[in-house]
PLY file of the C-alpha trace (Angstrom):
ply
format ascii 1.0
element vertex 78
property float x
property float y
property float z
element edge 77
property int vertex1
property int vertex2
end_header
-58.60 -89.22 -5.25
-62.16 -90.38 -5.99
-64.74 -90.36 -3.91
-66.49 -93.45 -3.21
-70.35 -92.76 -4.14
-73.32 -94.73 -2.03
-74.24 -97.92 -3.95
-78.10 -96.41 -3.87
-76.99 -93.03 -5.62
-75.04 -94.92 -8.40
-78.58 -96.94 -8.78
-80.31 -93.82 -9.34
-77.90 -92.77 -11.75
-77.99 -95.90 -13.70
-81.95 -95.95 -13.75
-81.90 -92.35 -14.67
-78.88 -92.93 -17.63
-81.59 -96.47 -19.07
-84.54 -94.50 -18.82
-83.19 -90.96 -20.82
-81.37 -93.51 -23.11
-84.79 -95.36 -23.78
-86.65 -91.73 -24.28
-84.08 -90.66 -27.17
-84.33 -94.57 -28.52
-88.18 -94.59 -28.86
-88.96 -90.39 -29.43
-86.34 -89.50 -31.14
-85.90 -85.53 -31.88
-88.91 -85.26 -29.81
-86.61 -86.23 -26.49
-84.10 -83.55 -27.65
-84.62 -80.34 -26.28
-84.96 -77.35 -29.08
-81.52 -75.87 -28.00
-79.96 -78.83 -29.09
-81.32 -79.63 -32.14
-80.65 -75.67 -33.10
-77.12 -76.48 -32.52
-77.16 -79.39 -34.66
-77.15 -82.26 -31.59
-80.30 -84.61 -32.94
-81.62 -88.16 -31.66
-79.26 -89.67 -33.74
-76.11 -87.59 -32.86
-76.64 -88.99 -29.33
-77.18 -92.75 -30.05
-74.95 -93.11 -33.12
-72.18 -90.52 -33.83
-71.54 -89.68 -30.17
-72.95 -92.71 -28.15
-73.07 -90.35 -25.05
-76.18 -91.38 -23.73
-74.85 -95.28 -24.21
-71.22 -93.68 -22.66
-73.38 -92.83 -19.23
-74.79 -96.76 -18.74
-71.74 -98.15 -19.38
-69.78 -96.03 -16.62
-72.52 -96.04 -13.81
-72.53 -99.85 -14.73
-69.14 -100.07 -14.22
-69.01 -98.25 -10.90
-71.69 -99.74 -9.53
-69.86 -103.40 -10.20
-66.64 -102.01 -8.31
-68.98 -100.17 -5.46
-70.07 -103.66 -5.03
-66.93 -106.04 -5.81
-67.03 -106.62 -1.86
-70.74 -107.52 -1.33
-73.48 -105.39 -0.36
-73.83 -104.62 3.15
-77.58 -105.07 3.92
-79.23 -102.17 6.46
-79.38 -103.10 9.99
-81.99 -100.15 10.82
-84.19 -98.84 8.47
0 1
1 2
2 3
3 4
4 5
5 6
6 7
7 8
8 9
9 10
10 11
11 12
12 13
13 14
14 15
15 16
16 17
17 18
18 19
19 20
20 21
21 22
22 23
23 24
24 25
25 26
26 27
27 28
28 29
29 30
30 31
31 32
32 33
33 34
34 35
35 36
36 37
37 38
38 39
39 40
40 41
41 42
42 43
43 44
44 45
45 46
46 47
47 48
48 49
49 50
50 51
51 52
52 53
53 54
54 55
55 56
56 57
57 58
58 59
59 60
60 61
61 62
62 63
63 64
64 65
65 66
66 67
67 68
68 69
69 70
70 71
71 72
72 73
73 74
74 75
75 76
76 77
């Protein structure tokens, strides 16, 4: 059974999934660690033969739209 996330974490996610998606886009093989360009895995094995980076937006998006389906509660007490 999956566990149901807080809608704030999945946020996080998301931001963190545009932002390292947005690094590779404009850096290129300078946002790719050294490890995995040694083992082949460049800018554009991320964004074009494995759209992994792309794969991560697309699922937080997704389960941030069914964490939310209901409404948003808003905090009573911050």
């Amino acid at each position: 059974m999956k566990k149901n996330r807080p809608i704030k974490e999945i946020e996080k996610d998301l931001e963190k999934a545009k932002l390292r998606f947005l690094e590779v886009f404009r850096h290129g093989d300078g946002a790719i660690t050294d490890y995995d360009l040694m083992m082949g895995y460049d800018a554009d094995f991320y964004l074009n033969r494995c759209p992994m980076l792309a794969g991560h937006i697309i699922y937080y998006r997704k389960e941030l739209i069914e964490a939310t389906k209901n409404g948003i509660q808003m905090d009573l007490f911050l």
